[in-house]
N, C-alpha and C positions, 0 to 999 in steps of 0.2 A: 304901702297901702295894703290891707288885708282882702285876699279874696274869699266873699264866700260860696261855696257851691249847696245849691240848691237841690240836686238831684240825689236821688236816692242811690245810685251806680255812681261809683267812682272809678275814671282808667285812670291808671296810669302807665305810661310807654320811656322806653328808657335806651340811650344806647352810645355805639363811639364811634367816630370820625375819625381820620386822618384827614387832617385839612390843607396837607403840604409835605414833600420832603424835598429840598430843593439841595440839599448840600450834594445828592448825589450826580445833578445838572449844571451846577455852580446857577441854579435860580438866582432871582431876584431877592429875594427874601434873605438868602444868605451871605451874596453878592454885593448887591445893590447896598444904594445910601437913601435915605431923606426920607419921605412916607409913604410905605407900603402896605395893602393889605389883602386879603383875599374873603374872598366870600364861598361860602358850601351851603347849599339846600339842601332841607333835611325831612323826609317826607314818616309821617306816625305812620305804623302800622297800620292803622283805621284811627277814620277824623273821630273828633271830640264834639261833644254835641254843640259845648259851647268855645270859644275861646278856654287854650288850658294855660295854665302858669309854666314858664320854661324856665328852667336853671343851666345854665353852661356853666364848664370847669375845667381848668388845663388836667388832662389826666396824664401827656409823656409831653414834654418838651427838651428840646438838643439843642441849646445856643452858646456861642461861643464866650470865655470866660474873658479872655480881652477884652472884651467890650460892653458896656453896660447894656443891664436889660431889660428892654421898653416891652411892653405886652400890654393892650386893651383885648379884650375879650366880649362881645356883647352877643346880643338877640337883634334880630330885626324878621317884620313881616308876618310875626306869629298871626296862622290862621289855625281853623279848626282841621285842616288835614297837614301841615307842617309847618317851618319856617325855614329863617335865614340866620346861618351864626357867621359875625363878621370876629375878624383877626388881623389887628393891627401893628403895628411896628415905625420907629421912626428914627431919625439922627445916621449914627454908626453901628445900631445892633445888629449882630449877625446870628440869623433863626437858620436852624438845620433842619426842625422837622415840628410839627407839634401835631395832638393827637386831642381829641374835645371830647370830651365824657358831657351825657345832656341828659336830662328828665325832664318829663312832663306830666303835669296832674289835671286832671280837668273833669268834666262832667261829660259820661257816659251816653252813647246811643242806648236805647235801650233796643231788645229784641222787638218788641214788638209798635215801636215809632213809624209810622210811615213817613218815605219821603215822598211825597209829590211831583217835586220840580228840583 
């Protein structure tokens, strides 16, 4: 679905997570079996006027080559001052570490908007 923005300011805020490294705790993630995942909040710089569009993306991941490799990667929660990026895993994959590169576009406060409330 295309989004369109209506405003005349356009942000965009952009940045990277570490969302785990658990090989060096023998974690869950790297340890573990069957389905695991974690979640990271991720708060913009300054909120978006309105709802912004979020793209996640594995930017470093370290998993072991024995074993095949399961990754879901998503959004969740997107409001106008952050969201939630979840990271999934499942069966026998062993995760050592992963690293989430994210952008977000949306529509601008402007300087001179009041907030009220």
């Amino acid at each position: 679905m295309a989004k369109r923005i209506e405003a005349h300011l356009i942000a965009v805020d952009q940045g990277e997570e570490v969302m785990f490294s658990d090989f060096e705790d023998d974690g869950e993630m790297w340890s573990g079996q069957g389905t695991r995942e974690r979640r990271k909040s991720i708060r913009f710089s300054e909120p978006f006027a309105d709802l912004p569009s979020v793209h996640c993306g594995l930017s470093m991941w370290d998993m072991d080559h024995g074993h095949n490799l399961r990754a879901d990667l998503v959004t969740e929660d997107v409001t106008c001052e952050g969201f939630t990026v979840l990271f999934r895993t499942w069966d026998d994959s062993r995760i050592a570490r992963v690293r989430v590169a994210w952008l977000a576009i949306g529509s601008a406060v402007a300087d001179d908007q009041w907030q009220l409330y």
